[in-house]
C-alpha positions as protocol buffer text, in pm:
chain_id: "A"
residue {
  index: 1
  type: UNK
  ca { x: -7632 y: -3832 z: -1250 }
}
residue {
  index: 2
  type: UNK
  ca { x: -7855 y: -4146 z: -1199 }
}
residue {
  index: 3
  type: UNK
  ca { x: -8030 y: -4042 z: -1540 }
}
residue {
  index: 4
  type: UNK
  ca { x: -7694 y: -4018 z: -1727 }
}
residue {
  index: 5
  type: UNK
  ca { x: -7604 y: -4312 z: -1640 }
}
residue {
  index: 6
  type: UNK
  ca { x: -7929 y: -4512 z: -1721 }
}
residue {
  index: 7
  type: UNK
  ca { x: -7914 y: -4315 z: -2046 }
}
residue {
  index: 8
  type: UNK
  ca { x: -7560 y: -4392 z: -2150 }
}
residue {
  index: 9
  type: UNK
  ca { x: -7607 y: -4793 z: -2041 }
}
residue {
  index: 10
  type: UNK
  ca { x: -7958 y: -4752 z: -2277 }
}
residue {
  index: 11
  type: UNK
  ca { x: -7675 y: -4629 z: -2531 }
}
residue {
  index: 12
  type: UNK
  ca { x: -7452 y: -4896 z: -2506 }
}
residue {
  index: 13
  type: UNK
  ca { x: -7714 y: -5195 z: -2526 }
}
residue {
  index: 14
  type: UNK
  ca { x: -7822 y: -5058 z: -2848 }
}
residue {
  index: 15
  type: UNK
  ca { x: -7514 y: -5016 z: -3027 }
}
residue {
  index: 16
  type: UNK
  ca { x: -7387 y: -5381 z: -2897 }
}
residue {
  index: 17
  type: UNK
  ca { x: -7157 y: -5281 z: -2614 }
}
residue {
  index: 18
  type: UNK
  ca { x: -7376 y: -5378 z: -2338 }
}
residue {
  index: 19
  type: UNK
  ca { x: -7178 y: -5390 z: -2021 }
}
residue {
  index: 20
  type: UNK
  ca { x: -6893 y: -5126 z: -2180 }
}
residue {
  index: 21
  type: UNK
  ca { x: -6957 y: -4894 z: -1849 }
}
residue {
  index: 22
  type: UNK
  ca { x: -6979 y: -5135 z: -1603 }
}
residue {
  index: 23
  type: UNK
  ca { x: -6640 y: -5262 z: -1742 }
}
residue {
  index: 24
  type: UNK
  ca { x: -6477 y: -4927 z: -1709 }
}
residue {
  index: 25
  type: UNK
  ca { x: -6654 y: -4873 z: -1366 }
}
residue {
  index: 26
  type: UNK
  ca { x: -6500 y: -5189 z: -1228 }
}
residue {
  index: 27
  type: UNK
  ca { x: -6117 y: -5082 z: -1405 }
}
residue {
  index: 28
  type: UNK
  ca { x: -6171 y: -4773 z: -1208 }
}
residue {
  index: 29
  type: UNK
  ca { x: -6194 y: -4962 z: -899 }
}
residue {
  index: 30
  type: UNK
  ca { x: -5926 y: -5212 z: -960 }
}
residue {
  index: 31
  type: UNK
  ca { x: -5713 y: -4895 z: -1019 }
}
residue {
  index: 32
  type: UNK
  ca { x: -5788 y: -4758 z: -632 }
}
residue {
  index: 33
  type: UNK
  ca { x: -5490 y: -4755 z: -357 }
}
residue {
  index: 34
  type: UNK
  ca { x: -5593 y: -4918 z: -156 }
}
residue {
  index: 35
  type: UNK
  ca { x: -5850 y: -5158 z: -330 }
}
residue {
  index: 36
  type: UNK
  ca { x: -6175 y: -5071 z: -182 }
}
residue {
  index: 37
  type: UNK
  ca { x: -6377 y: -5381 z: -104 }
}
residue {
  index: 38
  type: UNK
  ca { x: -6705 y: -5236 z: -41 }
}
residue {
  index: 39
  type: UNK
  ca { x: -6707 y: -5085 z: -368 }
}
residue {
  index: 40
  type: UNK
  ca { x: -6566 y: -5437 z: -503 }
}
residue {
  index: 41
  type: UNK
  ca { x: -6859 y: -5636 z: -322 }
}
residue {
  index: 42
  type: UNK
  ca { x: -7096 y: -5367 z: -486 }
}
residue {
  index: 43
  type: UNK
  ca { x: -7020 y: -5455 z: -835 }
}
residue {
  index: 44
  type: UNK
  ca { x: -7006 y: -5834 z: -783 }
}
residue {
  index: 45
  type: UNK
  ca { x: -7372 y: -5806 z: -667 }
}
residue {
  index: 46
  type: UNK
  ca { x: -7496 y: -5538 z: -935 }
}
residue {
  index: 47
  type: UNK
  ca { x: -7316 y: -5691 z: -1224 }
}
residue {
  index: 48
  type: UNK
  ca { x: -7149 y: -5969 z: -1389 }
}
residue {
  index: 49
  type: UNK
  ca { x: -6795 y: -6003 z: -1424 }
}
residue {
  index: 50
  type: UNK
  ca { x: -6577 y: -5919 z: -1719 }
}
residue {
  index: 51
  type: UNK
  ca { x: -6372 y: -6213 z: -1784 }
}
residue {
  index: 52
  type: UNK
  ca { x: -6039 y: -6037 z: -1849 }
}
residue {
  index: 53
  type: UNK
  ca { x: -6089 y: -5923 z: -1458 }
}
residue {
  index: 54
  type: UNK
  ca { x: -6185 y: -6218 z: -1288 }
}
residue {
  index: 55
  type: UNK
  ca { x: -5929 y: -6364 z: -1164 }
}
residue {
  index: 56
  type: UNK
  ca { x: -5827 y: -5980 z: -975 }
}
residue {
  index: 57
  type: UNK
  ca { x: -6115 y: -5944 z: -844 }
}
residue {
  index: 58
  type: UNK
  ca { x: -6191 y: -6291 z: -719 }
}
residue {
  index: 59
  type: UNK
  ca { x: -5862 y: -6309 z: -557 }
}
residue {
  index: 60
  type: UNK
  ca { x: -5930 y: -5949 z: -351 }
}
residue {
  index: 61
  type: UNK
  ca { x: -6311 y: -6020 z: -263 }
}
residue {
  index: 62
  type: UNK
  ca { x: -6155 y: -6361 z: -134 }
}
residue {
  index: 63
  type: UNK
  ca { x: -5875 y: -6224 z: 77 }
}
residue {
  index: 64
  type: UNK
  ca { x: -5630 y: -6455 z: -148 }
}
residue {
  index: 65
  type: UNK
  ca { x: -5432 y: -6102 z: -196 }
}
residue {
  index: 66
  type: UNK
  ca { x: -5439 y: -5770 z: -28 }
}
residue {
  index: 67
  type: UNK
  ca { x: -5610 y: -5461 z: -60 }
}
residue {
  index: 68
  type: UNK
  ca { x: -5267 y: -5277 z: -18 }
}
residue {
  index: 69
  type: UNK
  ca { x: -5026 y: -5302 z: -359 }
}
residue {
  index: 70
  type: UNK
  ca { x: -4690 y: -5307 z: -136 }
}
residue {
  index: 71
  type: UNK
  ca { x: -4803 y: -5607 z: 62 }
}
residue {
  index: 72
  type: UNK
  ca { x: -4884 y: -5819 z: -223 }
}
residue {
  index: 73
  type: UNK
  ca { x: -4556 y: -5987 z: -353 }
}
residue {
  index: 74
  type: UNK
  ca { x: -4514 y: -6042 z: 11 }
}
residue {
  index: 75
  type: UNK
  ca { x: -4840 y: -6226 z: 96 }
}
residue {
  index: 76
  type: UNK
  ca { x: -4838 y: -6447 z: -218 }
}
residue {
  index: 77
  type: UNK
  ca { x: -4457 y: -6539 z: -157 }
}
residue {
  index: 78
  type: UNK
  ca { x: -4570 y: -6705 z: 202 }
}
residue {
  index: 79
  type: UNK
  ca { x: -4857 y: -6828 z: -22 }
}
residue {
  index: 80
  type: UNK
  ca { x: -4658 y: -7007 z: -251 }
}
residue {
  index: 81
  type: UNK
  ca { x: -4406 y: -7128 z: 69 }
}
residue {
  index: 82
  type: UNK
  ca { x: -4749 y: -7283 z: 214 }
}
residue {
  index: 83
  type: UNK
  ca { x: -4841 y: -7433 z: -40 }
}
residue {
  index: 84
  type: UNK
  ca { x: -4521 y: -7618 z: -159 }
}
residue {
  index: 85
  type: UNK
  ca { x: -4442 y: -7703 z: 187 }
}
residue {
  index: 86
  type: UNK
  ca { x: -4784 y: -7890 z: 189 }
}
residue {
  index: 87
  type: UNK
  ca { x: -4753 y: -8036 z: -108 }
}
residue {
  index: 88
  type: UNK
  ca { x: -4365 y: -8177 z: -58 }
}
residue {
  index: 89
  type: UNK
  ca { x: -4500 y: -8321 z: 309 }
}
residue {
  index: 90
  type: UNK
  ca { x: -4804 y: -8506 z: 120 }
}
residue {
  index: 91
  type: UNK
  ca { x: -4543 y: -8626 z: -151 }
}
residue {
  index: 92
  type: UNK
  ca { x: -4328 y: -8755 z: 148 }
}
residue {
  index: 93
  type: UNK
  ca { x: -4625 y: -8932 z: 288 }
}
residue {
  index: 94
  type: UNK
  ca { x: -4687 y: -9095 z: -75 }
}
residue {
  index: 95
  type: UNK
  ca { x: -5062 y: -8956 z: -41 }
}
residue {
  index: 96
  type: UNK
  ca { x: -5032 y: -8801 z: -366 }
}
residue {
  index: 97
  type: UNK
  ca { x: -4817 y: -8846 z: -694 }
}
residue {
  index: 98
  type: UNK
  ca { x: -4791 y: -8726 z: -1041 }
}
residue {
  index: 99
  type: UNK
  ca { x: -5127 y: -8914 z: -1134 }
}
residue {
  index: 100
  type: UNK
  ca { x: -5324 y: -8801 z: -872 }
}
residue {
  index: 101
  type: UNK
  ca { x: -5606 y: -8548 z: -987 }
}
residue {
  index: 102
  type: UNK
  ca { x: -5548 y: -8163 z: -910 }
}
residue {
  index: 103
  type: UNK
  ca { x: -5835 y: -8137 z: -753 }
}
residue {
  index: 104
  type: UNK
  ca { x: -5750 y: -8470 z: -511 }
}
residue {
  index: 105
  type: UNK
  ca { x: -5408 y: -8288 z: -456 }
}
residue {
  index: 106
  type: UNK
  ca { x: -5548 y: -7948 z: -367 }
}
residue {
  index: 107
  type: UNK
  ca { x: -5829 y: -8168 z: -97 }
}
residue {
  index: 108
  type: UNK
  ca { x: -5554 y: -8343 z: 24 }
}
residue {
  index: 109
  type: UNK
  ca { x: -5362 y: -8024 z: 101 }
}
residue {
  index: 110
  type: UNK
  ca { x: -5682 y: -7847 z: 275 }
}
residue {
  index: 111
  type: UNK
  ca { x: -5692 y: -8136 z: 500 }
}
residue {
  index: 112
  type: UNK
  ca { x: -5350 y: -8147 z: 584 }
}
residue {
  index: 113
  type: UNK
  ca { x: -5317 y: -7792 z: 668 }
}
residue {
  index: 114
  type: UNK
  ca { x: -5689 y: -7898 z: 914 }
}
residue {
  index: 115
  type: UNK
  ca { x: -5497 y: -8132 z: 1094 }
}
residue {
  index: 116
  type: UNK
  ca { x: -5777 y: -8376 z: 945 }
}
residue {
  index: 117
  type: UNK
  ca { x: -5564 y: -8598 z: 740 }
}
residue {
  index: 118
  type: UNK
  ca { x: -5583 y: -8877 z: 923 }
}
residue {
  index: 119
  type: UNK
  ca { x: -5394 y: -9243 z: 893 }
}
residue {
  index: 120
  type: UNK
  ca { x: -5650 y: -9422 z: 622 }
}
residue {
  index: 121
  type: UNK
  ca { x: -5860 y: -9089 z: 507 }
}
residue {
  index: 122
  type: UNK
  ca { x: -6001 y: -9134 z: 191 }
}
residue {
  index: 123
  type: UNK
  ca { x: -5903 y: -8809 z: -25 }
}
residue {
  index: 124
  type: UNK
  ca { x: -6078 y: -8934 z: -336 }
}
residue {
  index: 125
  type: UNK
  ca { x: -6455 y: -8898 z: -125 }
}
residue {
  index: 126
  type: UNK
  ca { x: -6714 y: -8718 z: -234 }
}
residue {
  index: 127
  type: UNK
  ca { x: -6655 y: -8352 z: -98 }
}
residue {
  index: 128
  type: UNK
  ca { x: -6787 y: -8005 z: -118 }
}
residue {
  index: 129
  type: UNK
  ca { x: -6443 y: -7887 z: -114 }
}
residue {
  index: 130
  type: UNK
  ca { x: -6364 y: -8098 z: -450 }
}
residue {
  index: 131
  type: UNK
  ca { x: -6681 y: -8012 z: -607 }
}
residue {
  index: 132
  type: UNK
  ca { x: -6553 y: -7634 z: -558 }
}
residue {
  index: 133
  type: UNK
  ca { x: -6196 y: -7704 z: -680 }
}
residue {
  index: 134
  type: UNK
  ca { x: -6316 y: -7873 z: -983 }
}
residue {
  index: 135
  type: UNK
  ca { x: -6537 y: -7527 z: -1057 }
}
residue {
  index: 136
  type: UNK
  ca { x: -6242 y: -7320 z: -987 }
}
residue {
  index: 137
  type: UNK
  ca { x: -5966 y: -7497 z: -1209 }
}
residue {
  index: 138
  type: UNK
  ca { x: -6174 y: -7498 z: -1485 }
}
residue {
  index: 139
  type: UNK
  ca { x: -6179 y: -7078 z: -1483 }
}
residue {
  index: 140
  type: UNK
  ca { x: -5841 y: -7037 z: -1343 }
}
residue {
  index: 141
  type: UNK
  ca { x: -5493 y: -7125 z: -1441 }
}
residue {
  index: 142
  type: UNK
  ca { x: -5270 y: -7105 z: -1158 }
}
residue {
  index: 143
  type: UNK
  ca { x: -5323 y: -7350 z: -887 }
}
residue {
  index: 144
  type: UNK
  ca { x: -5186 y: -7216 z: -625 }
}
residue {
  index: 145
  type: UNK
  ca { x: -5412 y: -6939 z: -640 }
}
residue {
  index: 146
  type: UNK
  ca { x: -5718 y: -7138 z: -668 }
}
residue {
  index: 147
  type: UNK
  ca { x: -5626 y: -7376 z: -375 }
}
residue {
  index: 148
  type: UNK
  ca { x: -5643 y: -7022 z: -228 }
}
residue {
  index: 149
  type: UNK
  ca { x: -5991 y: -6905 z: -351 }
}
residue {
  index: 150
  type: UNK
  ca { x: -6107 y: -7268 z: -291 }
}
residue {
  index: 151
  type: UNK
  ca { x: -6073 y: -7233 z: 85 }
}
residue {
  index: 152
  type: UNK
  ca { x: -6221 y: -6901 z: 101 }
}
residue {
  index: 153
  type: UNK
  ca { x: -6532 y: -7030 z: -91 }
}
residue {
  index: 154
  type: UNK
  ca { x: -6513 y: -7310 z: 163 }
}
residue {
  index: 155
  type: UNK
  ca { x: -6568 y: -7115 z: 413 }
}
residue {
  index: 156
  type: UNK
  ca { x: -6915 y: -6955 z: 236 }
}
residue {
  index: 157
  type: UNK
  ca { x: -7007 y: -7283 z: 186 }
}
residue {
  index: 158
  type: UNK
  ca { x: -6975 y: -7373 z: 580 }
}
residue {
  index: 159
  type: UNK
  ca { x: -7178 y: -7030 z: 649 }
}
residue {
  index: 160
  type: UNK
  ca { x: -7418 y: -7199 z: 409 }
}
residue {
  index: 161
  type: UNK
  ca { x: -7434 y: -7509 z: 640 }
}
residue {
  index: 162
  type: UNK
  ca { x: -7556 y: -7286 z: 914 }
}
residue {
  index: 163
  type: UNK
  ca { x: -7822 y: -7111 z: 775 }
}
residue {
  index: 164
  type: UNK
  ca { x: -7933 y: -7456 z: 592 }
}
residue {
  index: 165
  type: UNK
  ca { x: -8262 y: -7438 z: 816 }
}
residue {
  index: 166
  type: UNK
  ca { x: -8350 y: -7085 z: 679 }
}
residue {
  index: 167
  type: UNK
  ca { x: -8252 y: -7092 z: 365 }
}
residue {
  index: 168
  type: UNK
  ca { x: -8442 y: -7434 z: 326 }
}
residue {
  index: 169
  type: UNK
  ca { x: -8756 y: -7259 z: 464 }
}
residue {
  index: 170
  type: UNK
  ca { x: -8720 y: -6997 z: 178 }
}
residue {
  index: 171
  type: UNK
  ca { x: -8689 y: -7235 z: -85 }
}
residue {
  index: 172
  type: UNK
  ca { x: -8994 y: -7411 z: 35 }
}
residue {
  index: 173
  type: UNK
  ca { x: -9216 y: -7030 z: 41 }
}
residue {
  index: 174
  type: UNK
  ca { x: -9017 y: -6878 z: -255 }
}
residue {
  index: 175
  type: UNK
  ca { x: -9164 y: -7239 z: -461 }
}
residue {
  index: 176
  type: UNK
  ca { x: -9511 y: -7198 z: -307 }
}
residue {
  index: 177
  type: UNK
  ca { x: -9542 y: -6854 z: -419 }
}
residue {
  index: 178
  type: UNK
  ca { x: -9369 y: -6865 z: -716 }
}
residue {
  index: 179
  type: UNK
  ca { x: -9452 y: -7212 z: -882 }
}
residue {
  index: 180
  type: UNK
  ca { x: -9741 y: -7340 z: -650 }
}
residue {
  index: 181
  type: UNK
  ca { x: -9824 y: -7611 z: -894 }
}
residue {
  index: 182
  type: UNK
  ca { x: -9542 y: -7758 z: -914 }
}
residue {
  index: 183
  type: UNK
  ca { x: -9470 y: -7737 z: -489 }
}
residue {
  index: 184
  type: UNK
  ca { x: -9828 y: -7926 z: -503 }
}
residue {
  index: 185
  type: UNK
  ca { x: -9721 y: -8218 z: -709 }
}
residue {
  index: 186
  type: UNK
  ca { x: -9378 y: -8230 z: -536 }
}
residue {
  index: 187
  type: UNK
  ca { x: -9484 y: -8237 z: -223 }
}
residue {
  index: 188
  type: UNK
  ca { x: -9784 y: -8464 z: -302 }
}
residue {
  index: 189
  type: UNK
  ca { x: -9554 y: -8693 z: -433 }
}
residue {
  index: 190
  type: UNK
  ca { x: -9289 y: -8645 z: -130 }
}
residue {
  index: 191
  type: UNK
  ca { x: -9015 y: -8515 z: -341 }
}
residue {
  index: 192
  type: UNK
  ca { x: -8982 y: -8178 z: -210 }
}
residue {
  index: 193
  type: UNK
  ca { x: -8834 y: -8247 z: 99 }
}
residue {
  index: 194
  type: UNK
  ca { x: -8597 y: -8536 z: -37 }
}
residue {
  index: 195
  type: UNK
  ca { x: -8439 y: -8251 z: -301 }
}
residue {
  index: 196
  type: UNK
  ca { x: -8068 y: -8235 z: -147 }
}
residue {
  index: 197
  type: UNK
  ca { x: -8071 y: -7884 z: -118 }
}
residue {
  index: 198
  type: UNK
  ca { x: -7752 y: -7934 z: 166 }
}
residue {
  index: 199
  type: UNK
  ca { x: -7561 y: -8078 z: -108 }
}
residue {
  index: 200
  type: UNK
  ca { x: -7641 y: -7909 z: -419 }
}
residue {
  index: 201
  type: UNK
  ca { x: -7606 y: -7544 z: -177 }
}
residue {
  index: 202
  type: UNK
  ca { x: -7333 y: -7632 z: -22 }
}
residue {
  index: 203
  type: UNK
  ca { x: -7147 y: -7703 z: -359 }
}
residue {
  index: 204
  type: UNK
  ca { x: -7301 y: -7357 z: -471 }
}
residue {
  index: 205
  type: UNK
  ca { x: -7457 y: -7596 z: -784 }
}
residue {
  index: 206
  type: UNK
  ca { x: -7092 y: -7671 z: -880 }
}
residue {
  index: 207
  type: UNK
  ca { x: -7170 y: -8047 z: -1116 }
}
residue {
  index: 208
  type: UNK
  ca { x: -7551 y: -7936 z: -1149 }
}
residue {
  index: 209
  type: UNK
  ca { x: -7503 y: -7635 z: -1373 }
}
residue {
  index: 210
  type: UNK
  ca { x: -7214 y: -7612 z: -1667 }
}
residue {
  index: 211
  type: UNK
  ca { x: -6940 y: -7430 z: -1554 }
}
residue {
  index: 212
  type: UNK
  ca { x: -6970 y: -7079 z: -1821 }
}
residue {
  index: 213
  type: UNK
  ca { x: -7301 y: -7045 z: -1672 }
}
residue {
  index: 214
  type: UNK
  ca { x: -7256 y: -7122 z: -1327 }
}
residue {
  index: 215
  type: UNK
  ca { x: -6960 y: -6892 z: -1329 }
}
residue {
  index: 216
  type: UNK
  ca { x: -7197 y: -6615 z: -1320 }
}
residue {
  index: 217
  type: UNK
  ca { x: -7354 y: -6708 z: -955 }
}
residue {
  index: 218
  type: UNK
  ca { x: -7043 y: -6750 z: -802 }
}
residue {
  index: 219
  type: UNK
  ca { x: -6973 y: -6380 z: -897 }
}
residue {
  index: 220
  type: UNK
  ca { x: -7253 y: -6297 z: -627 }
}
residue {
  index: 221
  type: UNK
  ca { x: -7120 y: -6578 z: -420 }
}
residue {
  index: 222
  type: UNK
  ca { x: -6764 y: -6421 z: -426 }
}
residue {
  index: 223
  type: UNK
  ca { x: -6954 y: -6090 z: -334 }
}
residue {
  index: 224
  type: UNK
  ca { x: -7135 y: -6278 z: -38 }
}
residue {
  index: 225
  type: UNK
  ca { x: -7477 y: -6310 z: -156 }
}
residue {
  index: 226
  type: UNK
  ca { x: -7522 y: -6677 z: -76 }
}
residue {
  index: 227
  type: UNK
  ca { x: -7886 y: -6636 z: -65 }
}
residue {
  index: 228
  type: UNK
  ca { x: -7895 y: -6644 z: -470 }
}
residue {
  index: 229
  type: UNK
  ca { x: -7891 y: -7041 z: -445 }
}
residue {
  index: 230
  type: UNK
  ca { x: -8249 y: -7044 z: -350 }
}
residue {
  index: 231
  type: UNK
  ca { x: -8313 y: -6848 z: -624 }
}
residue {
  index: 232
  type: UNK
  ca { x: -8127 y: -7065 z: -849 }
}
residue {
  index: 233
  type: UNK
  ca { x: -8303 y: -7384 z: -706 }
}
residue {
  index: 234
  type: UNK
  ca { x: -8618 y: -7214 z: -798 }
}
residue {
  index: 235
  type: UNK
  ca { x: -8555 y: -7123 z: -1136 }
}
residue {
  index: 236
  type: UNK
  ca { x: -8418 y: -7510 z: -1224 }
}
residue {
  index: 237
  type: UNK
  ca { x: -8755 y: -7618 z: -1094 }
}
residue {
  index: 238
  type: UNK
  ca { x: -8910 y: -7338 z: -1325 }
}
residue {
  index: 239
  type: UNK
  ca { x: -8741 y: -7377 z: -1639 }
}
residue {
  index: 240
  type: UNK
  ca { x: -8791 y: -7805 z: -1583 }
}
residue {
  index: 241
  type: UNK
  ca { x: -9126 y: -7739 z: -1477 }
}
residue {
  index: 242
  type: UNK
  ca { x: -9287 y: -7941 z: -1789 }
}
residue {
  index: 243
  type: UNK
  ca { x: -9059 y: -8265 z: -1725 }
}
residue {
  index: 244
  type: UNK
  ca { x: -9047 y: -8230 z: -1349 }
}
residue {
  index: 245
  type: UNK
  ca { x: -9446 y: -8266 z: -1331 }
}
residue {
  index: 246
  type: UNK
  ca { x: -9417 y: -8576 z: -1514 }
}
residue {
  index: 247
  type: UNK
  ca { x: -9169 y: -8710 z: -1243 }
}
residue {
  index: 248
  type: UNK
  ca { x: -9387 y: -8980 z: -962 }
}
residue {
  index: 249
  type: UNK
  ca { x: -9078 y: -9053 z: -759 }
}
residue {
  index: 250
  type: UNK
  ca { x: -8761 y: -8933 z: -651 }
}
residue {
  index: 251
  type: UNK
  ca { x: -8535 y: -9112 z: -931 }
}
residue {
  index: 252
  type: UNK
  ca { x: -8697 y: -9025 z: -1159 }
}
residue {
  index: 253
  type: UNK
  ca { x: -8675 y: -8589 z: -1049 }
}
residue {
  index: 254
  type: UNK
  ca { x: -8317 y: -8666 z: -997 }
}
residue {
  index: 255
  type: UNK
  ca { x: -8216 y: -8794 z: -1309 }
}
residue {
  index: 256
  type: UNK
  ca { x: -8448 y: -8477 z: -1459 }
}
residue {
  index: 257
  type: UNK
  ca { x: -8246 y: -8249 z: -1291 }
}
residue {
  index: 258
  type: UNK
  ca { x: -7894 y: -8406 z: -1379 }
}
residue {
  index: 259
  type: UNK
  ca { x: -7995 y: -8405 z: -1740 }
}
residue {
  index: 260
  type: UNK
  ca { x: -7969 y: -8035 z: -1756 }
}
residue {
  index: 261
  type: UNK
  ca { x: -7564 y: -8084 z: -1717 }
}
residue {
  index: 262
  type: UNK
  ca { x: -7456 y: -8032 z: -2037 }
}
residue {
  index: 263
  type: UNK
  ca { x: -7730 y: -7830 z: -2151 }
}
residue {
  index: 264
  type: UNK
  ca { x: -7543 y: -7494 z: -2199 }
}
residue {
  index: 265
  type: UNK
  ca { x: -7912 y: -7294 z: -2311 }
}
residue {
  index: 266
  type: UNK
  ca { x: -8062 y: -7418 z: -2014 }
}
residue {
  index: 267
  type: UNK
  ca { x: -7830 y: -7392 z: -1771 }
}
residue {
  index: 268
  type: UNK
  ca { x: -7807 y: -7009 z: -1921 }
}
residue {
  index: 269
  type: UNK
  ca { x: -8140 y: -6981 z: -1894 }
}
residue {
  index: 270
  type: UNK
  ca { x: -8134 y: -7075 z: -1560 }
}
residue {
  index: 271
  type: UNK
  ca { x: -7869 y: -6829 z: -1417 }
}
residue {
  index: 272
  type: UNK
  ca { x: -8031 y: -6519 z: -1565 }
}
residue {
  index: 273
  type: UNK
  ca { x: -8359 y: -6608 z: -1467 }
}
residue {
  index: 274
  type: UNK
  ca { x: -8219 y: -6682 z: -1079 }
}
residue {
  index: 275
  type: UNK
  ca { x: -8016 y: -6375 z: -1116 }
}
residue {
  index: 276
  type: UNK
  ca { x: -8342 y: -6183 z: -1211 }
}
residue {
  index: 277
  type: UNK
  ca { x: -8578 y: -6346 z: -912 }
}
residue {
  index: 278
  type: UNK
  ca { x: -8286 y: -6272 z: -630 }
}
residue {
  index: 279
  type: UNK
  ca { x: -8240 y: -5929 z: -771 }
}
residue {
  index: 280
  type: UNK
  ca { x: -8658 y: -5831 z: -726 }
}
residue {
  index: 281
  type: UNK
  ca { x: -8659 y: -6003 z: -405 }
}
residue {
  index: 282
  type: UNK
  ca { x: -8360 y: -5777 z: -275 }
}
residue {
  index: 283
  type: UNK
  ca { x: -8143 y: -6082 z: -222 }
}
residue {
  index: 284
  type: UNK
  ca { x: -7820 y: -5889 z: -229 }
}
residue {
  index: 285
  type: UNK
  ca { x: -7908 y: -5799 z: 127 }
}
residue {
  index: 286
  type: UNK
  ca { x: -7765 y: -6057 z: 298 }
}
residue {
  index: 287
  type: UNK
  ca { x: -7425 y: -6095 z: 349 }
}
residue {
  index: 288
  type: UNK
  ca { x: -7224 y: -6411 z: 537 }
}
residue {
  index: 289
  type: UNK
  ca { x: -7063 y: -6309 z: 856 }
}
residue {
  index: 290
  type: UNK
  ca { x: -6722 y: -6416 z: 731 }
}
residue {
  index: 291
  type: UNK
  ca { x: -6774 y: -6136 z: 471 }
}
residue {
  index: 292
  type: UNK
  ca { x: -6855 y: -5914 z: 734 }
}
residue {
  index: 293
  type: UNK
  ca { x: -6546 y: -5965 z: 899 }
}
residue {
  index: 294
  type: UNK
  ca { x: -6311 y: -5968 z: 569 }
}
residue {
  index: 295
  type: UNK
  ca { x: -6453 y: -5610 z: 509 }
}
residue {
  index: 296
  type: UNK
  ca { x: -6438 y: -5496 z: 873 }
}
């Protein structure tokens, strides 16, 4: 069966239809009753997602709708009711208006709904809850769903806060082993340690990378491998390597790295050499306890 497959994919690539099977794998899937996660998680990791099934699968892997068909009208009605009650109580309290930025609103809603919108707090500060939301309305159209998604991503990125120590070690080996010039001249130079890996990990790269390549990691993401950032980290150092050993001092890396914003080729080149690296280093093997529980 296994060499079927292989063959048929082998097909596909050479006649221009790469990813043809996968696609009808995954409509398979989306066609179970009930929706079986697992199998869901499985593809995220494996492949990338069609664009045409994003926004189903997304919303399943992230608990924003059920695996059961009859309960789903249900659960996004009280969706909708939560989020218009939150929204009319932050219009009472004049925190928000008309002009205020989506992604502002949808902060300001999160916090609310914490109990951690305080007299005075400052909803237009730098957050990795905003840097998320800003990712998610550019792929998605209906905001209620993505303030949805955006707090389920949240809570990868808080898993990600946890393990910062570990996955901070990694990136520090992974570059040694993989690139051990250029961990020589960064840490020579004391750069290495001053990267803000917190930050840009936390944000799973969201204002480092363009968002039609970037897209492609938070497939894994959404499928709980939040390992692949260290991979990603690695490859930006790797594809930059020429400009980043010309770097003495940490403004200098910085503005290096933020130049590859709007670089669509390199930001591509980027994601499918991190995707490559994670995938021979078995990173799909470590999955977030909050996924744990969402598929328990």
């Amino acid at each position: 069966m296994a060499d079927e497959r292989n063959f048929r994919s082998t097909y596909y690539e050479k006649v221009g239809c790469r990813g043809v099977e996968e696609r009808k794998s995954l409509e398979i899937l989306l066609k179970e009753k009930p929706l079986n996660l697992t199998k869901l998680t499985q593809f995220c990791i494996r492949f990338t997602v069609p664009k045409i099934h994003r926004t189903v699968l997304w919303n399943s892997l992230l608990g924003v709708t059920p695996v059961y068909d009859k309960s789903r009208d249900y659960v996004m009605e009280q969706r909708v009711a939560v989020y218009n009650d939150l929204l009319k109580a932050l219009k009472t309290m004049r925190i928000v208006d008309e002009n205020t930025p989506t992604s502002r609103v949808l902060y300001a809603m999160w916090l609310l709904e914490k109990r951690q919108l305080y007299l005075g707090r400052d909803i237009t500060q730098d957050s990795h809850f905003c840097n998320i939301t800003k990712v998610l309305l550019e792929i998605f159209d209906n905001d209620i769903e993505t303030y949805w998604m955006a707090k389920s991503l949240y809570d990868y990125s808080e898993e990600v806060s946890l393990e910062m120590g570990k996955l901070s070690d990694l990136t520090y080996t992974m570059l040694e082993k993989e690139e051990n010039g250029l961990y020589i001249h960064l840490k020579s130079c004391d750069m290495l340690t001053a990267l803000p890996l917190s930050e840009w990990y936390r944000s799973f790269f969201a204002g480092v990378l363009s968002e039609p390549a970037l897209i492609r990691i938070w497939d894994k993401i959404c499928g709980g491998a939040i390992k692949i950032v260290v991979f990603v980290m690695i490859q930006i150092l790797r594809i930059l390597r020429r400009r980043v050993l010309r770097c003495v001092d940490q403004k200098s890396l910085f503005e290096c790295i933020d130049s590859i914003k709007n670089e669509q080729e390199t930001a591509d080149m980027i994601v499918n050499g991190a995707i490559e690296l994670w995938q021979q280093n078995k990173g799909h093997e470590y999955i977030p306890q909050s996924k744990v529980k969402s598929l328990s």
